[in-house]
Every structure is written in C-alpha cells, then in structure tokens.
PDB file of N, H, CA, C and O in Angstrom:
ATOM      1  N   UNK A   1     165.200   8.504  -4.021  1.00  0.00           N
ATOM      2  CA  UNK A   1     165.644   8.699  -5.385  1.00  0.00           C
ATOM      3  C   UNK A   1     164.419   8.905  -6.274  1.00  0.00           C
ATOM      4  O   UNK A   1     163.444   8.172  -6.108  1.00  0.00           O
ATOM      5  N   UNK A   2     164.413   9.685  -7.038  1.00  0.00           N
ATOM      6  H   UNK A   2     165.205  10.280  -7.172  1.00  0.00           H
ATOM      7  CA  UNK A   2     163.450  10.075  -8.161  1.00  0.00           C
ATOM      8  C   UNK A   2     163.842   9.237  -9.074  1.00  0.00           C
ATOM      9  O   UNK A   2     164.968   8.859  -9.396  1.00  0.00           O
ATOM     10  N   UNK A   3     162.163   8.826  -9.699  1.00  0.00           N
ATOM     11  H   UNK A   3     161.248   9.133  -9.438  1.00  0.00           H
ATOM     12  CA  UNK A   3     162.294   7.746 -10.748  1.00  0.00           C
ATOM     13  C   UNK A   3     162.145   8.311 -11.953  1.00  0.00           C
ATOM     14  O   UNK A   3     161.519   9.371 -11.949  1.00  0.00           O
ATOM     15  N   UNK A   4     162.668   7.780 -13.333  1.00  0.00           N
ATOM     16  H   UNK A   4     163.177   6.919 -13.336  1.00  0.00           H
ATOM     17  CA  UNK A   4     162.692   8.550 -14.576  1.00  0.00           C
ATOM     18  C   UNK A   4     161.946   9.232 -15.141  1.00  0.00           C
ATOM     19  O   UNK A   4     162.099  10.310 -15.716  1.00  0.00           O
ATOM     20  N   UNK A   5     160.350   8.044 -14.845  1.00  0.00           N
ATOM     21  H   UNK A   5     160.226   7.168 -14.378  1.00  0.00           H
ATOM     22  CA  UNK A   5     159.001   9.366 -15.557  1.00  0.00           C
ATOM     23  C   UNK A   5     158.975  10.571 -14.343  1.00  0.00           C
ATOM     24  O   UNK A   5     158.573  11.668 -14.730  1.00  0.00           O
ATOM     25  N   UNK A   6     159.296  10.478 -13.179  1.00  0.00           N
ATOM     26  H   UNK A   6     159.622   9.587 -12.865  1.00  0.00           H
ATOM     27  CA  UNK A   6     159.159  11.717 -12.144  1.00  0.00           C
ATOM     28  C   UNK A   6     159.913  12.739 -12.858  1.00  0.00           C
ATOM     29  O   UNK A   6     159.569  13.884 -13.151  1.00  0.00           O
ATOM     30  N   UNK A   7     160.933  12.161 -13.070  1.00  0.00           N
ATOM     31  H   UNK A   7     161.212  11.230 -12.833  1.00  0.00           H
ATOM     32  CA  UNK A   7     162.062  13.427 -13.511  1.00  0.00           C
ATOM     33  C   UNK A   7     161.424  14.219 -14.739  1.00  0.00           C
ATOM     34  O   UNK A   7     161.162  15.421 -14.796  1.00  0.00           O
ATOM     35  N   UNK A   8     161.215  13.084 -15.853  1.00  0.00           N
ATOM     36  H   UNK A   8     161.428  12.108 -15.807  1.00  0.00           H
ATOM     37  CA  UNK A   8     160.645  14.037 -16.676  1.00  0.00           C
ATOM     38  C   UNK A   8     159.599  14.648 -16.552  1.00  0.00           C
ATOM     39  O   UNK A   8     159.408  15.339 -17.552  1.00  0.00           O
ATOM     40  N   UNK A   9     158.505  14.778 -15.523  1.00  0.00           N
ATOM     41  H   UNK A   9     158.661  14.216 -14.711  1.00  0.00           H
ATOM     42  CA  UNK A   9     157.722  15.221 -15.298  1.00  0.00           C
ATOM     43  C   UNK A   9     157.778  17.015 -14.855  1.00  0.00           C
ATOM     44  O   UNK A   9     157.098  17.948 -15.282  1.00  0.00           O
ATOM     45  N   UNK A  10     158.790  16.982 -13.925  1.00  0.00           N
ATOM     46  H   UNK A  10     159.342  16.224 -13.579  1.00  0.00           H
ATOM     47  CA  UNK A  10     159.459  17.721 -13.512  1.00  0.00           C
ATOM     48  C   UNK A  10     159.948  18.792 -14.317  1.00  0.00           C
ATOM     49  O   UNK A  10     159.520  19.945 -14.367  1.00  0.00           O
ATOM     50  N   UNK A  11     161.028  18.204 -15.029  1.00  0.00           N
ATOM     51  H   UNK A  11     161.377  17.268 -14.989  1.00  0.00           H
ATOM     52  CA  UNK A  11     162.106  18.905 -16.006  1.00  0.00           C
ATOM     53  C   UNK A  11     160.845  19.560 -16.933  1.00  0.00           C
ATOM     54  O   UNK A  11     160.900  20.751 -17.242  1.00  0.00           O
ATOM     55  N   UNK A  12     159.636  18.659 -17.384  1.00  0.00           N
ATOM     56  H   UNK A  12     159.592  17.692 -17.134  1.00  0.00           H
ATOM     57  CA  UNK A  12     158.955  19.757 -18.077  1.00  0.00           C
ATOM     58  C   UNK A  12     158.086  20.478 -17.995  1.00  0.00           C
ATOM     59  O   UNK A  12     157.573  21.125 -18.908  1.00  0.00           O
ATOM     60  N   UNK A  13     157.659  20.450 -16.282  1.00  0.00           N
ATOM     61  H   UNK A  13     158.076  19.925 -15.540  1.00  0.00           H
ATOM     62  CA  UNK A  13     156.879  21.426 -15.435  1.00  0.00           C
ATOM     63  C   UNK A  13     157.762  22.767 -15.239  1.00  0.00           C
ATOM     64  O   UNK A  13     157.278  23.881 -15.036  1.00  0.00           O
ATOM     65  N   UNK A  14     159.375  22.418 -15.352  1.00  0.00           N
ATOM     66  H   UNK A  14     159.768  21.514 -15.517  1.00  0.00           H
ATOM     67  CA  UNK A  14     159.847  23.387 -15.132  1.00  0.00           C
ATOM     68  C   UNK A  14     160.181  24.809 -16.408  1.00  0.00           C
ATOM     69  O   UNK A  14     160.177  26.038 -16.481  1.00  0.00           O
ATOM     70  N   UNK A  15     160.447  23.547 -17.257  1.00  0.00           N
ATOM     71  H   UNK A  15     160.450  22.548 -17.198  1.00  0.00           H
ATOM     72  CA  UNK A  15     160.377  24.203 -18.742  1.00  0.00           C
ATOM     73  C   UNK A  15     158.997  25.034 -18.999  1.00  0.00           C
ATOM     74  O   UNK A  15     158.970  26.099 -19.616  1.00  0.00           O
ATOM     75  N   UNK A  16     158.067  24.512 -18.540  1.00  0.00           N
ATOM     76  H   UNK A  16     158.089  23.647 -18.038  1.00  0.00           H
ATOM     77  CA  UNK A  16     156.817  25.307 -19.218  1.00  0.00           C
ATOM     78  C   UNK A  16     156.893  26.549 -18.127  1.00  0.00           C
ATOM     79  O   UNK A  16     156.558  27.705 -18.385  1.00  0.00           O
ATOM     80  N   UNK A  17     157.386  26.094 -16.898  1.00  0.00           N
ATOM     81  H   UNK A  17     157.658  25.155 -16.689  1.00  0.00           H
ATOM     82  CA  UNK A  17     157.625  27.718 -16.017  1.00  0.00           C
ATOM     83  C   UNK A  17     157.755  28.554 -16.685  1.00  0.00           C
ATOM     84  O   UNK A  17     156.972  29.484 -16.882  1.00  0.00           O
ATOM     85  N   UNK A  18     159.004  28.318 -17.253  1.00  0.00           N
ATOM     86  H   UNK A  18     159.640  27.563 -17.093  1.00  0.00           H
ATOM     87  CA  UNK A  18     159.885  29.611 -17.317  1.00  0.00           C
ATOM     88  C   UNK A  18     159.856  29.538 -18.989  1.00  0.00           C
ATOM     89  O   UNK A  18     160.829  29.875 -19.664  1.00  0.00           O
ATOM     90  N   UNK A  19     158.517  29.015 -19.598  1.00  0.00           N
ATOM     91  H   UNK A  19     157.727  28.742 -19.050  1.00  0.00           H
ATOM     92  CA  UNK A  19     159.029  29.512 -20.598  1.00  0.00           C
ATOM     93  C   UNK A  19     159.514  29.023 -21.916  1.00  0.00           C
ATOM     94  O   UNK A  19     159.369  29.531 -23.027  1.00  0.00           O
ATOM     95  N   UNK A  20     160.177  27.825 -21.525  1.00  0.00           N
ATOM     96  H   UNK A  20     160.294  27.412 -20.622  1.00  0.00           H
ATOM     97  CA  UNK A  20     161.128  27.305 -22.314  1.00  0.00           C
ATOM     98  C   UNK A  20     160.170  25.938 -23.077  1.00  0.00           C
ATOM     99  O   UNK A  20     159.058  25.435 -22.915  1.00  0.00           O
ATOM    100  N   UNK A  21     161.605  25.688 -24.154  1.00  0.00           N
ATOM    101  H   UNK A  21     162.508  26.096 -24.285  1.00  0.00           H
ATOM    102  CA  UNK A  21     160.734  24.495 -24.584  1.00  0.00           C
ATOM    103  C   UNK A  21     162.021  23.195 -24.561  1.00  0.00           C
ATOM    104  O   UNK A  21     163.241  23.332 -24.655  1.00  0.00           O
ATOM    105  N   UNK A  22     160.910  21.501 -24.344  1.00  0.00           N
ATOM    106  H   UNK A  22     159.920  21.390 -24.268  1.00  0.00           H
ATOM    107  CA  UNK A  22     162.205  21.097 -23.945  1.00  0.00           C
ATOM    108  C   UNK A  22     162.142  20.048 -24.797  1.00  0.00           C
ATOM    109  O   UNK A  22     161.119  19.663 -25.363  1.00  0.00           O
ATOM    110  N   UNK A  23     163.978  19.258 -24.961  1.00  0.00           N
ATOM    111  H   UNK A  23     164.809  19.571 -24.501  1.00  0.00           H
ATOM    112  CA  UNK A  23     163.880  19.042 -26.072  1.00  0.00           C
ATOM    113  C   UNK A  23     165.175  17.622 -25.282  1.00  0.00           C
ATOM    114  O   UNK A  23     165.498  17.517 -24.099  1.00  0.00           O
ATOM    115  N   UNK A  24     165.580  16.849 -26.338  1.00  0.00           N
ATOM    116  H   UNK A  24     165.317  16.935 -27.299  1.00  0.00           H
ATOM    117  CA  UNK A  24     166.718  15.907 -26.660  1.00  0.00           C
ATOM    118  C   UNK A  24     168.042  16.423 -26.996  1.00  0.00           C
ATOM    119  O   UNK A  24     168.242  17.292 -27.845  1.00  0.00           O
ATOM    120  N   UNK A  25     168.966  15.831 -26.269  1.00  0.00           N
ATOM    121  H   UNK A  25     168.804  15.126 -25.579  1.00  0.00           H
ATOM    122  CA  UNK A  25     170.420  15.758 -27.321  1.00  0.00           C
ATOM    123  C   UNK A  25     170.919  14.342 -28.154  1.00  0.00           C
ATOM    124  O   UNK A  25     170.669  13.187 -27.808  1.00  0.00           O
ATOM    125  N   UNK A  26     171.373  14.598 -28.855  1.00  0.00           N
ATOM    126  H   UNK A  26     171.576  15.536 -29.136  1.00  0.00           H
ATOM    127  CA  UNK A  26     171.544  13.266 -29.472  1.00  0.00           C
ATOM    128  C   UNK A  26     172.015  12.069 -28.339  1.00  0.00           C
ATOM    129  O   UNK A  26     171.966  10.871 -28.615  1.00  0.00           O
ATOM    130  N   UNK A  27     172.422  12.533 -27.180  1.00  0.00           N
ATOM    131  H   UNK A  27     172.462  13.507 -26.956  1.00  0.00           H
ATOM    132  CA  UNK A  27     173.449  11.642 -26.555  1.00  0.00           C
ATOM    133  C   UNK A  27     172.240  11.421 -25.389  1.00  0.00           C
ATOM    134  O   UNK A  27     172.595  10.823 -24.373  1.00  0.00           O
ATOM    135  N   UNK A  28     171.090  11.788 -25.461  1.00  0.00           N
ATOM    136  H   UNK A  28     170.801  12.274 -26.286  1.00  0.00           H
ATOM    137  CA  UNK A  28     170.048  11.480 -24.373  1.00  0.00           C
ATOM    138  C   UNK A  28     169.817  12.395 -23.255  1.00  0.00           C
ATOM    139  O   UNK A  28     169.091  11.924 -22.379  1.00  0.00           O
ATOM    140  N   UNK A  29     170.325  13.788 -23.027  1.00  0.00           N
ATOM    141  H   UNK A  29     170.915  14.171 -23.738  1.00  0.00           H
ATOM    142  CA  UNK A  29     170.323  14.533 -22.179  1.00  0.00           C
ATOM    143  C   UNK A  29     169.105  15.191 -22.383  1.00  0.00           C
ATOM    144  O   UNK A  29     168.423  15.049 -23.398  1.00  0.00           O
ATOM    145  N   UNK A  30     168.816  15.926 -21.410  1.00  0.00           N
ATOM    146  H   UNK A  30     169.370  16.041 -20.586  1.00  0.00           H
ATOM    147  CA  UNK A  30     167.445  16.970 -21.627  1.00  0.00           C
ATOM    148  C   UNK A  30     167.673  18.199 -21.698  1.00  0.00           C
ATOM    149  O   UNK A  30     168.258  18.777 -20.783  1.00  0.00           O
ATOM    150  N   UNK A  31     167.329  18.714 -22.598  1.00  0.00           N
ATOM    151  H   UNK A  31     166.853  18.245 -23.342  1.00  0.00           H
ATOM    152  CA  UNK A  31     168.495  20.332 -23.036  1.00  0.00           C
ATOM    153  C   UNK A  31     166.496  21.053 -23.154  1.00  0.00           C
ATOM    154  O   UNK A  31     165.544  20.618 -23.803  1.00  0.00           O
ATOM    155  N   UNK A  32     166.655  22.758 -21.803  1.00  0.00           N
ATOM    156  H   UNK A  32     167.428  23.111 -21.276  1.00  0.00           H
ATOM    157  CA  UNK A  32     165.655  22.994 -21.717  1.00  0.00           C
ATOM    158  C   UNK A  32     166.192  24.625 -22.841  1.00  0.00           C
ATOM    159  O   UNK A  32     167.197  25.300 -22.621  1.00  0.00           O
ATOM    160  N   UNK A  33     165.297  24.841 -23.834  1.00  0.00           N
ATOM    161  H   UNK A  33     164.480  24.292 -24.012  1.00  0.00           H
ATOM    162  CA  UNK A  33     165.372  25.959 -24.590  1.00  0.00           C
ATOM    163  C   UNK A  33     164.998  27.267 -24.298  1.00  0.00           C
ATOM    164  O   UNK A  33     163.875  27.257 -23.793  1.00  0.00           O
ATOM    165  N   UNK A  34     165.340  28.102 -24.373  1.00  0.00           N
ATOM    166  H   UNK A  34     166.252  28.110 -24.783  1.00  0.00           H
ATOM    167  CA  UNK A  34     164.319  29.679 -23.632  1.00  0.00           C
ATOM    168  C   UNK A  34     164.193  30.252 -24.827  1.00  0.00           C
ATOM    169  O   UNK A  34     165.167  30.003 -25.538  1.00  0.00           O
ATOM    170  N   UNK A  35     163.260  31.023 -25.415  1.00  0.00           N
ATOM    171  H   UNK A  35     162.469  31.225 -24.838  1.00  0.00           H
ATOM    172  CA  UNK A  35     163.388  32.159 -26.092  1.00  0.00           C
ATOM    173  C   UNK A  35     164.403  32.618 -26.658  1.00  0.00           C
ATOM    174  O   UNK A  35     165.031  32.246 -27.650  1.00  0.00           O
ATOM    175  N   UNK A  36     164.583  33.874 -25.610  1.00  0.00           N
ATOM    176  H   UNK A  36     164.074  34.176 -24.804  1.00  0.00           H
ATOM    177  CA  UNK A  36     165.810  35.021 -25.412  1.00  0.00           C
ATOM    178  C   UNK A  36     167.440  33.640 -25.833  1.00  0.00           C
ATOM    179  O   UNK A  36     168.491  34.278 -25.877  1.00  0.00           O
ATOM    180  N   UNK A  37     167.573  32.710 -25.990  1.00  0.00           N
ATOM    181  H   UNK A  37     166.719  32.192 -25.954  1.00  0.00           H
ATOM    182  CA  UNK A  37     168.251  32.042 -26.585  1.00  0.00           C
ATOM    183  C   UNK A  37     169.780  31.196 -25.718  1.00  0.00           C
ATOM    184  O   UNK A  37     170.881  30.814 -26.114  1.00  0.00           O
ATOM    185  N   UNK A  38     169.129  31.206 -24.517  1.00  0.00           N
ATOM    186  H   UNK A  38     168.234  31.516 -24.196  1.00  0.00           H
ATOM    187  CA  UNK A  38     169.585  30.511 -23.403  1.00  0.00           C
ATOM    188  C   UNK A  38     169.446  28.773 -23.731  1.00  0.00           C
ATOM    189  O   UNK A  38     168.538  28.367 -24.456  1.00  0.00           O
ATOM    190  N   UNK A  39     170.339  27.935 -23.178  1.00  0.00           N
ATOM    191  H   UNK A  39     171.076  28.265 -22.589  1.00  0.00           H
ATOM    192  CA  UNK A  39     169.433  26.806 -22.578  1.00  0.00           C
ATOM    193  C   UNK A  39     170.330  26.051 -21.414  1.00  0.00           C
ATOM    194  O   UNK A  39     171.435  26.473 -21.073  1.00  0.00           O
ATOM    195  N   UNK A  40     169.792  25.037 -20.927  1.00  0.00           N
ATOM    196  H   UNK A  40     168.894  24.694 -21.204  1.00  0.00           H
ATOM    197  CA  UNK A  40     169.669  24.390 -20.148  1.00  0.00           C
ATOM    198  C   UNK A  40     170.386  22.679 -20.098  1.00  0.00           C
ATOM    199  O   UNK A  40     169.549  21.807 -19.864  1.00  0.00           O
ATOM    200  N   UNK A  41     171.261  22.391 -20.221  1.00  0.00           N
ATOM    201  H   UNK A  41     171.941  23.100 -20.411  1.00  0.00           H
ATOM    202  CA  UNK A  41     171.627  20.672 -20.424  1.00  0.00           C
ATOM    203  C   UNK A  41     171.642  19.890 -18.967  1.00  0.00           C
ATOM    204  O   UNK A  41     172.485  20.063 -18.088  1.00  0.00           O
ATOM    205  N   UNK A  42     170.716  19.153 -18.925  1.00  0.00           N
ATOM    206  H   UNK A  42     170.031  19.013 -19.640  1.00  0.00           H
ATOM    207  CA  UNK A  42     170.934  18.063 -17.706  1.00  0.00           C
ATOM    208  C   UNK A  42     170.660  16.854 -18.431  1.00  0.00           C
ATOM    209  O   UNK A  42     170.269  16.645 -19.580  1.00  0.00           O
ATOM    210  N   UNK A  43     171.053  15.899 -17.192  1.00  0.00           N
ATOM    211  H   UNK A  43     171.371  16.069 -16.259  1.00  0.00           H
ATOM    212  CA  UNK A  43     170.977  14.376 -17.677  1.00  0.00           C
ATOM    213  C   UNK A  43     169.651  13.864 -18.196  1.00  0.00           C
ATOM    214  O   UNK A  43     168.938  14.792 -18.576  1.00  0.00           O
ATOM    215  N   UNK A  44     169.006  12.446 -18.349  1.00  0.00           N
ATOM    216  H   UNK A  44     169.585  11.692 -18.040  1.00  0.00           H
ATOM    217  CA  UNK A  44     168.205  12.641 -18.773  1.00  0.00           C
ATOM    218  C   UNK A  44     167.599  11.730 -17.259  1.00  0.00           C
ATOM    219  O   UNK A  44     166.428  11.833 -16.895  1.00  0.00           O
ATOM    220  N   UNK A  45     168.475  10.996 -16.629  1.00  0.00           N
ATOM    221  H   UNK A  45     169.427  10.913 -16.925  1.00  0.00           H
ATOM    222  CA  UNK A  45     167.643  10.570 -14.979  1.00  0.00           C
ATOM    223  C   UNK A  45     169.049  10.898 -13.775  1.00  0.00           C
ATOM    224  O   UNK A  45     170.271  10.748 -13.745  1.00  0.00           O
ATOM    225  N   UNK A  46     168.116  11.343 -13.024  1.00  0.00           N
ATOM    226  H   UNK A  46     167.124  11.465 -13.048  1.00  0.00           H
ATOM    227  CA  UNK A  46     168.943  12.269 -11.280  1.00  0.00           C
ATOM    228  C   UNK A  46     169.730  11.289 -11.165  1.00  0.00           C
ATOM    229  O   UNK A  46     169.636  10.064 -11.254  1.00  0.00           O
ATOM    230  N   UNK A  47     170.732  12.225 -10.897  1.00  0.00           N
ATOM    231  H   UNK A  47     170.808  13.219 -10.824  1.00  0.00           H
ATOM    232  CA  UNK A  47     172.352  11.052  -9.942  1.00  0.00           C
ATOM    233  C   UNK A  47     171.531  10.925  -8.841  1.00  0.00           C
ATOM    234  O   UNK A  47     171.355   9.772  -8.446  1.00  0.00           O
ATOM    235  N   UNK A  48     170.861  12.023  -8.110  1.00  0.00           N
ATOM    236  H   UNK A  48     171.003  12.959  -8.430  1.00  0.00           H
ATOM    237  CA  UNK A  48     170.366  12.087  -6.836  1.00  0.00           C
ATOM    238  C   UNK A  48     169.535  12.969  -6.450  1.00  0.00           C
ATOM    239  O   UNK A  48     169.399  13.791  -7.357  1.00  0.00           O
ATOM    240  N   UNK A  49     168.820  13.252  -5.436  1.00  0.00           N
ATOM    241  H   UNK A  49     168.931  12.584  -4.699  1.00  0.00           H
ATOM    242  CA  UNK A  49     167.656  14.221  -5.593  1.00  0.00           C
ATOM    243  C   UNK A  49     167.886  15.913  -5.338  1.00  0.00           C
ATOM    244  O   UNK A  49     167.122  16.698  -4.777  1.00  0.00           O
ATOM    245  N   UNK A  50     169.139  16.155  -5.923  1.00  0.00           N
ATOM    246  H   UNK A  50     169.760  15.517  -6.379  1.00  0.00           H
ATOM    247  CA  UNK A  50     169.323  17.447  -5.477  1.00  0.00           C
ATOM    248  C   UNK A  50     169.577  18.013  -7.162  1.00  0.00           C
ATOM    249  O   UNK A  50     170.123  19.023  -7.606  1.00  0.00           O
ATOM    250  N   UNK A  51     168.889  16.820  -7.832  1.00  0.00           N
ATOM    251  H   UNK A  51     168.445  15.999  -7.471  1.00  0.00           H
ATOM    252  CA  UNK A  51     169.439  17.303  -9.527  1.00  0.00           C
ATOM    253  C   UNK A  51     168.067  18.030  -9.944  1.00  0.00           C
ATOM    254  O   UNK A  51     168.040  18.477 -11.091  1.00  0.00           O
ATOM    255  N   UNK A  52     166.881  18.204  -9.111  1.00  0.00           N
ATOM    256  H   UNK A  52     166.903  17.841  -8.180  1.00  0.00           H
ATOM    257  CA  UNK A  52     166.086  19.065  -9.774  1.00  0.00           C
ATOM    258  C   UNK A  52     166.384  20.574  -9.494  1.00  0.00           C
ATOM    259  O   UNK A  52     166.290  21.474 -10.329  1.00  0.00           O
ATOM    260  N   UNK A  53     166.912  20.763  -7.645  1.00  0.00           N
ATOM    261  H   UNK A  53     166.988  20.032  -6.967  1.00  0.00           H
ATOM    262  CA  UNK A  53     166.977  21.780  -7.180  1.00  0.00           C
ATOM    263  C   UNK A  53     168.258  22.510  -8.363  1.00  0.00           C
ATOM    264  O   UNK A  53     168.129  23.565  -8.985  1.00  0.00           O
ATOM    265  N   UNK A  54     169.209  21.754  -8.389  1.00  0.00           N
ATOM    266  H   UNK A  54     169.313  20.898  -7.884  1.00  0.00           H
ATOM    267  CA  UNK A  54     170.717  21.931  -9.503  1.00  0.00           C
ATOM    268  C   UNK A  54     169.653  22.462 -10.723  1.00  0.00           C
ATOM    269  O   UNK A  54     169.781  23.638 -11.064  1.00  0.00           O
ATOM    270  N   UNK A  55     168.750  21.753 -11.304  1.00  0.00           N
ATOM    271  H   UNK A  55     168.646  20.797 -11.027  1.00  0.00           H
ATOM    272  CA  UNK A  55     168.189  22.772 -12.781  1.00  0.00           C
ATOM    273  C   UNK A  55     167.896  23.789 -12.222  1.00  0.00           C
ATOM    274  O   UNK A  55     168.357  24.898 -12.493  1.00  0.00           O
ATOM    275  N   UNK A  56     167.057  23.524 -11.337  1.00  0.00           N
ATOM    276  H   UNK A  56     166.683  22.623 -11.117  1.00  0.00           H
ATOM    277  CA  UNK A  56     165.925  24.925 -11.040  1.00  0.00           C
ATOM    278  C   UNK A  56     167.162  26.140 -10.753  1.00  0.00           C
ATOM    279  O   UNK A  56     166.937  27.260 -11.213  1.00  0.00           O
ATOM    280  N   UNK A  57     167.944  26.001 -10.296  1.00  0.00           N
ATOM    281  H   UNK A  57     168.128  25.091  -9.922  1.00  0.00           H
ATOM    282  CA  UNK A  57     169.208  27.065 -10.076  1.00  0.00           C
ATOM    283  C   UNK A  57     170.288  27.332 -11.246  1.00  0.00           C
ATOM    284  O   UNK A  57     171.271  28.071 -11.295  1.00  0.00           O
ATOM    285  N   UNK A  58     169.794  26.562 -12.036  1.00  0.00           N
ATOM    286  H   UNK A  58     168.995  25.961 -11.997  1.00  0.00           H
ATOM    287  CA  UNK A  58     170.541  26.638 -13.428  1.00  0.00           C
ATOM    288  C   UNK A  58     169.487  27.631 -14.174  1.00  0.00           C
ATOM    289  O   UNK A  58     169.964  28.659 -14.657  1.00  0.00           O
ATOM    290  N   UNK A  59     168.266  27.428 -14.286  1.00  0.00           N
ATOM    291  H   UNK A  59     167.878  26.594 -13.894  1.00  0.00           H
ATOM    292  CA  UNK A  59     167.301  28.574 -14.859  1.00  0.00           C
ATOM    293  C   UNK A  59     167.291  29.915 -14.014  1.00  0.00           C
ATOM    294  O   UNK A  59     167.225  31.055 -14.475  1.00  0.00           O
ATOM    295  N   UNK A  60     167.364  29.574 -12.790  1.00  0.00           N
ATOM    296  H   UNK A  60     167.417  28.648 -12.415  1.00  0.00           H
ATOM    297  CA  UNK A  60     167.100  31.413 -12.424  1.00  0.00           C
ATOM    298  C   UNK A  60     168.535  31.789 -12.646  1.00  0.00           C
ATOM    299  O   UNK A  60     168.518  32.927 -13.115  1.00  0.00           O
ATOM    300  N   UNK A  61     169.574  31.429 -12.545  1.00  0.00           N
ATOM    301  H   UNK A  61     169.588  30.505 -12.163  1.00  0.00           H
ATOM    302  CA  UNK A  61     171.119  32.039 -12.809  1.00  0.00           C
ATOM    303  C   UNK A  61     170.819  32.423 -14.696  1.00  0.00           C
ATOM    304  O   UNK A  61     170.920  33.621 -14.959  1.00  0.00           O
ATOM    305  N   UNK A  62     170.542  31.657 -15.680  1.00  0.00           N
ATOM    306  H   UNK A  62     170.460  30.683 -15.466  1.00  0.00           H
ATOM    307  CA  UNK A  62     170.504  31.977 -16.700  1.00  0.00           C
ATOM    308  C   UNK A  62     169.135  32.700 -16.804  1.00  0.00           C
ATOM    309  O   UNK A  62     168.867  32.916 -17.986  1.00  0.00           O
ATOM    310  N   UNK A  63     168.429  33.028 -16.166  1.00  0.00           N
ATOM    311  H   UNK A  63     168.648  32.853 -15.206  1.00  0.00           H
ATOM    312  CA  UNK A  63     166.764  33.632 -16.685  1.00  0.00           C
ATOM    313  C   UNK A  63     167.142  35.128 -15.822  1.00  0.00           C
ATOM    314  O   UNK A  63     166.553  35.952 -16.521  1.00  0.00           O
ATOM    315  N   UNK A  64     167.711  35.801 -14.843  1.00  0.00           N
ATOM    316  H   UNK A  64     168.190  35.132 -14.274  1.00  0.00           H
ATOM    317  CA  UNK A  64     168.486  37.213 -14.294  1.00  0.00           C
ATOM    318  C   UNK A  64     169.452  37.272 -15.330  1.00  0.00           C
ATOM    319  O   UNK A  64     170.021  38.360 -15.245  1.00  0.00           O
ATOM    320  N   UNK A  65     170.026  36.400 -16.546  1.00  0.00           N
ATOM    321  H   UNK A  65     169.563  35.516 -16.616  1.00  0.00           H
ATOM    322  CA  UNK A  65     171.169  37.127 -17.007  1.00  0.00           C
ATOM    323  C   UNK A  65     172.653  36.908 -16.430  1.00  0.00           C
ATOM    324  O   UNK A  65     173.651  37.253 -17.063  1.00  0.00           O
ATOM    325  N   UNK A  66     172.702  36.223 -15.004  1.00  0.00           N
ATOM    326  H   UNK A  66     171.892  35.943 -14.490  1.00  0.00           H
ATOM    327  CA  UNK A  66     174.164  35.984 -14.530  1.00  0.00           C
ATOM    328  C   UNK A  66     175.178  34.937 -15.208  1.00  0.00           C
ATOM    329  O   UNK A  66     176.351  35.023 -14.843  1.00  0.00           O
ATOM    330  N   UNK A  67     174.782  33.771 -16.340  1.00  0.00           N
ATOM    331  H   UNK A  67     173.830  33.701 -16.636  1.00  0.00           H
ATOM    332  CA  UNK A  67     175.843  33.365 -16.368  1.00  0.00           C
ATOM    333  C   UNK A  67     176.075  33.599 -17.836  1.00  0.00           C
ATOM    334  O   UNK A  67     177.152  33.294 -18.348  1.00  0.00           O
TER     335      UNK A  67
END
C-alpha cells in the first residue's frame, strides 16, 4: 500500500508531466488541472496500488482527447 506523502508525491510528478497544475477540492480530493481545460479528480490517499496506474490512464485518455 502507498503511503499518503508517496501518493502525493506522485500525483504531482505526474501533474508536472503532463503539464498540469495541481490543486484541492473543497472535500479533500486532488483535482489535476491541464491547460487546454481538462482535469483530473482522484482521492486524496490510494484505496490500493492500482490508483496511480487509474490516474495515469485518466490523463492519457483525457490528454489524446478521448473522453
């Protein structure tokens, strides 16, 4: 299991990938911003360790334009 500072470590290695900038929701989630005017909402710590691979496939589906 990934621990909370990991995650955020992560979530904003991934944000600076692609680009984006990352930010809060009022309710504690991590909402990643793009430019072009996309974004991104995940939790703010992993149910389990397949919640980074789940963003990272949430940015390339929204960064091609598919969803």
């Amino acid at each position: 299991m990934t621990s909370r500072s990991e995650w955020h470590r992560k979530v904003a290695g991934l944000a600076a990938k692609h680009g984006c900038t990352l930010g809060r929701t009022r309710g504690g989630h991590l909402v990643l911003k793009h430019p072009d005017g996309w974004r991104v909402v995940t939790s703010s710590t992993p149910s389990d360790d397949k919640a980074i691979r789940n963003v990272l496939a949430d940015i390339r589906r929204y960064s091609r334009g598919a969803a």
